[in-house]
N, C-alpha and C positions, 0 to 999 in steps of 0.2 A: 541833676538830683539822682538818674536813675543811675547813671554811671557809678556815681560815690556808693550808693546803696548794694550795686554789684559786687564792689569790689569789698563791703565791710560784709557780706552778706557768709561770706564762706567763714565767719571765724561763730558762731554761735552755732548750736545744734537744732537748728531748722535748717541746716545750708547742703547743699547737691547732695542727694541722695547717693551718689558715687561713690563720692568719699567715705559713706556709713558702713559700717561693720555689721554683718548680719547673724553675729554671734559666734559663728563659723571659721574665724579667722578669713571672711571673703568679704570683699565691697559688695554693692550692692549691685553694679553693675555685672559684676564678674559673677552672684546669684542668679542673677535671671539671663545670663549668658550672651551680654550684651556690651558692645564697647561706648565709649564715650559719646559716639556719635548715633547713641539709640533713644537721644532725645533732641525736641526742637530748637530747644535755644536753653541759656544757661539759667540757673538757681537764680534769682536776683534783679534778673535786667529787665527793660523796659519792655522785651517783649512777652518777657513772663508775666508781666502786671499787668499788661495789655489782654494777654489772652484769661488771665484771671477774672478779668473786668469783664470780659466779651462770655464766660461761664456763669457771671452774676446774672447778667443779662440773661440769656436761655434760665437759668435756675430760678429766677424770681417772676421774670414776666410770664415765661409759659405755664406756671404750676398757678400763680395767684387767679390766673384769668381762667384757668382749668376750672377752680371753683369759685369761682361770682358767683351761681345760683346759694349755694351755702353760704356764701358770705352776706349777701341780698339779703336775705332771711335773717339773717344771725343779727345783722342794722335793723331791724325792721323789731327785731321784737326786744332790741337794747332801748331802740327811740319810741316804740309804741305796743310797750307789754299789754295795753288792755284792749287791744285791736288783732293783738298778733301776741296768743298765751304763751308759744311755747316753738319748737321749729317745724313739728310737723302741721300744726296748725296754720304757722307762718308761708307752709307750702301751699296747703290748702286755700286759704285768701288771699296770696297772689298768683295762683294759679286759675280762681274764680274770677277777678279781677283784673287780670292781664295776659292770661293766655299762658303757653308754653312759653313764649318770645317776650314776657314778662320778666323770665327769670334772667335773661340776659343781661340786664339794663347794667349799666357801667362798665361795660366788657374794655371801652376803647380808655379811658381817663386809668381802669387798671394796668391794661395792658404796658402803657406808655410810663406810665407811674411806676410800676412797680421793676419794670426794665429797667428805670435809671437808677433806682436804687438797687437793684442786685449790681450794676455796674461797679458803686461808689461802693455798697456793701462787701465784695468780694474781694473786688481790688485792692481798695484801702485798708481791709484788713492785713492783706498781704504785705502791704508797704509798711504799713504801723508795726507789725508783728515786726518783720528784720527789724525795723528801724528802732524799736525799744529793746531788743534783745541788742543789739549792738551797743546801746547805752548800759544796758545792765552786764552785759561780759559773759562768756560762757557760762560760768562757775552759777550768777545769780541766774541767768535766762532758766539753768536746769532749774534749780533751786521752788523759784517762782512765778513757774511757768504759767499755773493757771493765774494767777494776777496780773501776768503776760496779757494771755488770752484775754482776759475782761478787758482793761486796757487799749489794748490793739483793737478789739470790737467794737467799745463803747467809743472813740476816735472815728470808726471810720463812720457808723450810724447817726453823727452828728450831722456828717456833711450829708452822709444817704437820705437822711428826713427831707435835710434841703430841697434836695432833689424830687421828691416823694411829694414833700405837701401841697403843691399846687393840684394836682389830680388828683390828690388824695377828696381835696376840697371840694371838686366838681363831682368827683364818683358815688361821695355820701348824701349827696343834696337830689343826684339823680336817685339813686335806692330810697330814698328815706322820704321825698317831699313829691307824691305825684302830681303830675300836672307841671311840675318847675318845666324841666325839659326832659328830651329824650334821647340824645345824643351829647356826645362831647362838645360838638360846635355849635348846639344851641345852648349848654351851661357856659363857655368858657365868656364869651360876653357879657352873657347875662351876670356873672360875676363881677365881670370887670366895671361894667354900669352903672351899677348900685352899690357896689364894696370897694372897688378899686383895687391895688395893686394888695391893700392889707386883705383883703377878703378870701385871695389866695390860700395866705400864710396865716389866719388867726387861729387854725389848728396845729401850728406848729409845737408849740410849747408842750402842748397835751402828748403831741404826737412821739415827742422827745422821751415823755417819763410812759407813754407805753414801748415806741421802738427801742429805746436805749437800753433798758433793763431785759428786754424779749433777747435783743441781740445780742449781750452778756455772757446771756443763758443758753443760748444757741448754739454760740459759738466752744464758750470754756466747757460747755457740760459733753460738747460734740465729741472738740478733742480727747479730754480728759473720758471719755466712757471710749471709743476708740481704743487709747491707752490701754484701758482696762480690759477689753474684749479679747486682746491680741496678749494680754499675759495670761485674763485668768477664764479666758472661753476657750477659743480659735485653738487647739491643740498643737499648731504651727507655729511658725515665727513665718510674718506674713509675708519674707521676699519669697518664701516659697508656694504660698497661697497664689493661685489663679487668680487671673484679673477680675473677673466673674466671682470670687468666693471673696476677695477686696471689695467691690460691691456690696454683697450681702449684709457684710459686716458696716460699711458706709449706710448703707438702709437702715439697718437695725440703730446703729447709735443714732442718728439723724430723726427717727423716731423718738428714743426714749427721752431727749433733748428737745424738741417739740412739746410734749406732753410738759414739761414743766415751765417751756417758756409759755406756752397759756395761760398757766396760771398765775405766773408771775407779770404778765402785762394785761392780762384781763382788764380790770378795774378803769385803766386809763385809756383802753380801747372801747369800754362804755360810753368814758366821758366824750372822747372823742366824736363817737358817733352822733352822741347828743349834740353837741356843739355846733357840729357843722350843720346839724338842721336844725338849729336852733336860731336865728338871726337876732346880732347884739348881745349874745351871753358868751357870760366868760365860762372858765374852767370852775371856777369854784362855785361857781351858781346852778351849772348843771351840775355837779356831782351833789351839793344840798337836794337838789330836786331829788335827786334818784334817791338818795339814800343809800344804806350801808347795803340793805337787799337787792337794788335795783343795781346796785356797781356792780353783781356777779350774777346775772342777767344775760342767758346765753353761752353760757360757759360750757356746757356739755358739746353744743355745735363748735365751737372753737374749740376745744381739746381734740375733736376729731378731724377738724380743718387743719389747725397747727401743726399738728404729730403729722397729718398724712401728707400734707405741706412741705415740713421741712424736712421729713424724709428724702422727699423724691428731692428735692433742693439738694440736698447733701450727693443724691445719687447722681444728678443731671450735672453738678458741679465736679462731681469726679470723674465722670464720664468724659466729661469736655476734657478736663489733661489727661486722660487714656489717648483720648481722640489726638489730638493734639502732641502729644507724645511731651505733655512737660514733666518735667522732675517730680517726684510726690515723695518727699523723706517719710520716711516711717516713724513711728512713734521716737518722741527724742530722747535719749540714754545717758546714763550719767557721764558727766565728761572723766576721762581718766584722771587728769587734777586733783579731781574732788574725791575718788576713789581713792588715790595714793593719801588725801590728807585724812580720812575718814581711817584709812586700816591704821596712820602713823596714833593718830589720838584714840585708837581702840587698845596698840600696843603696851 
C-alpha cells in the first residue's frame, strides 16, 4: 500500500518539497542549498508515515499529559459544577482534598491514550491526505484543498478515537469518581469486571462527535492560516525563512486553530465526561441532564488548554521532521494547468 501511495504521491501538490518552486525560478532544494540527499527518506513512503506516526506520538502524549492537572479540573467542574464552581475553585478543592499528587491522577491512561492516537492522528492524516489528493487530481487537490484537509482528518480521527477510547474511559472515571481507583491497573479491571469489553468503548460514539469535528478544525484551520501567514504576515517566502522563524509561524497558527477547535468540540467533550462517570447513561441522557448551560461548562479552561495544546502539538510535530530531516512542502501553489486555463478564459 505504501509503495503504490509512493509512487502516486509525486503527482499532486503536497508531493517532495524538491521538486517545488520557490518563486525564484529555484527548487526548493537548490533554496536552502541543499542536494537531494538532504533529506531521510522520500515524500510518500512508508518511512515517512512511519516517522509521521512516531511525531503523533511525542506531539499528543507529551503535551496532553503536560496538562492533566487543567484537564483534572476542567472534568471535575463539567461533571460536578456544584462541588467544583468554576477552575480556580476546582483547584482549590482538589488541592484541599488530595494534595499536590491529586492533581496528577490519570497521568498514565493519558499518557498511553493519547500516544496512540497522535500515532493514528498524524499518520493517517498523512496517508489520507496523498491518498485523496491522488483521487482528486492536481487541478481539484489545488482547487479543494481545505475539503481535502477536513476529509483526510476526519478519516484519520476515526480510527485515532479507536485507539483513544479505552484510556480515555479509565482516565475520566479516575478524575471524576474518587475512591473508584488510583491508578491505571486498578481501573483497567475494574472496568473489565463490571462493564466488560463494552465499558471500554461506550464513550466512543460521544467521543467521535467531539474528536472528529476538533480534528477538522485542527487540522484544515492549521493549514489553511499557515497559507495565510506566509502570504499575507511572514514578509518572506518561507524557503528563505530560518528553521526557527518556520517554527514561530507553526506555533502561532497551531494556536489560532486550537482556540476554535475548543469551541467547536466543547459541548461533546461535556457529554463525554459526564458519561463516563456516569454508569448506564447514554449520550443523550446526560446531555438532557446538563442542559444547553451545562454543555458549555468549562470552556474558558479548555480554550486555554486547547490553543496552548495544540500549539506546542503543531510545534513538537514539526520539530520531529526538522529532527528527522523529512520533506516538509511548503504551502501548496496553483498548479500551472490551472493557471494556463484560468489566463486562456480571462482572454
Amino acid at each position: 500500500m505504501y509503495s503504490k501511495l509512493s509512487d502516486l504521491a509525486r503527482s499532486n501538490p503536497f508531493h517532495n518539497p524538491m521538486l517545488q518552486d520557490d518563486g525564484a525560478g529555484r527548487t526548493l532544494a537548490a533554496a536552502a542549498g541543499g542536494a537531494s540527499d538532504q533529506y531521510s527518506c522520500e515524500y510518500g513512503s512508508s518511512k515517512y508515515f512511519a516517522l509521521c506516526g512516531f511525531g503523533g506520538v511525542l506531539s499528543c502524549g507529551l503535551t496532553h499529559t503536560a496538562v492533566v492537572p487543567l484537564d483534572l479540573v476542567k472534568c471535575r467542574v463539567q461533571v460536578e459544577p456544584a462541588k467544583y464552581k468554576n477552575t480556580v475553585n476546582g483547584f482549590r478543592v482538589t488541592l484541599a482534598e488530595d494534595g499536590v499528587r491529586g492533581l496528577a491522577k490519570g497521568w498514565a491512561p493519558t499518557f498511553i491514550g493519547y500516544s496512540m492516537q497522535g500515532l493514528c492522528k498524524f499518520g493517517f492524516y498523512e496517508v489520507f491526505k496523498n491518498m485523496y489528493s491522488n483521487m482528486l487530481g492536481e487541478e481539484k487537490t489545488y482547487l479543494y484543498r481545505t475539503g481535502l484537509y477536513l476529509a483526510a482528518s476526519a478519516s484519520a480521527e476515526f480510527f485515532a478515537d479507536i485507539a483513544l477510547a479505552p484510556m480515555e474511559a479509565v482516565k475520566v472515571r479516575i478524575q471524576t469518581k474518587p475512591g473508584w481507583a488510583n491508578t491505571l491497573r486498578e481501573g483497567v479491571p475494574k472496568i473489565w469486571s463490571q462493564e466488560g469489553i463494552g465499558g471500554f468503548y461506550k464513550g466512543l460514539p460521544p467521543l467521535w462527535l467531539r474528536q472528529i469535528p476538533y480534528t477538522m478544525m485542527k487540522f484544515a484551520c492549521f493549514e489553511r492560516t499557515v497559507e495565510a501567514l506566509y502570504k499575507y504576515v511572514v514578509p518572506k517566502p518561507r524557503s528563505q525563512c530560518s528553521k526557527s522563524e518556520q517554527l514561530v509561524v507553526t506555533f502561532a497558527a497551531g494556536y489560532i486553530a486550537g482556540v476554535f477547535c475548543a469551541v467547536v468540540s466543547h459541548p461533546a467533550d461535556t457529554v463525554v465526561s459526564k458519561l463516563n462517570s456516569a454508569k448506564g447513561s447514554t449520550a443523550l441522557q446526560a446531555a438532557k441532564e446538563l442542559g444547553m448551560a451545562g454543555l458549555w461548562k468549562g470552556l474558558a479552561p479548555r480554550i486555554i488548554m486547547i490553543g496552548t495544546l495544540t500549539a506546542l502539538q503543531w510545534f513538537i510535530y514539526d520539530s520531529v521532521k526538522i529532527a528527522f530531516r523529512l520533506p516538509r512542502p511548503p504551502p501548496p501553489k496553483m498548479p500551472e494547468s490551472l493557471k494556463r486555463k484560468q489566463a486562456q478564459a480571462s482572454a
